[in-house]
C-alpha positions, 0 to 999 in steps of 0.5 A, a space after each residue: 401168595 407167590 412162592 417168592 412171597 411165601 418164602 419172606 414171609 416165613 423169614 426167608 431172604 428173597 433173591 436180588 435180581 440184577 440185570 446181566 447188563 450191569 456186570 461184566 466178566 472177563 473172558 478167562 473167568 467164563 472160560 475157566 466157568 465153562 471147562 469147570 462145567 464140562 468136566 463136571 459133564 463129563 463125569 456125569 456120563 455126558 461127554 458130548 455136552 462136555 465136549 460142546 463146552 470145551 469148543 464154547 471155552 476155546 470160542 471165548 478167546 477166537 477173534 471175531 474176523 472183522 467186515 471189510 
């Protein structure tokens, strides 16, 4: 018996899984998720991650330059 298995057998929920190609999220809630998350590391004593999150926050809203 699976964990998954176990847990809805003792009356537990199992979790729906969807894939991420059914949602969309726009580019300010992932933005707001990712600073949210590097001030949470940076708290945690991990500034260089924290800092790596800043610069993928700021990346959500760069233009990707087009081909000629």
């Amino acid at each position: 018996m699976t964990c998954m298995t176990q847990l809805a057998f003792r009356g537990f929920a199992t979790p729906v899984v969807t894939p991420l190609s059914d949602h969309q999220v726009s580019p300010l809630v992932l933005s707001d998720r990712l600073l949210t998350l590097a001030q949470d590391a940076e708290r945690a004593g991990f500034p260089l991650s924290a800092g790596h999150l800043v610069n993928l926050a700021h990346a959500v809203f760069d233009e990707i330059p087009t081909r000629r």
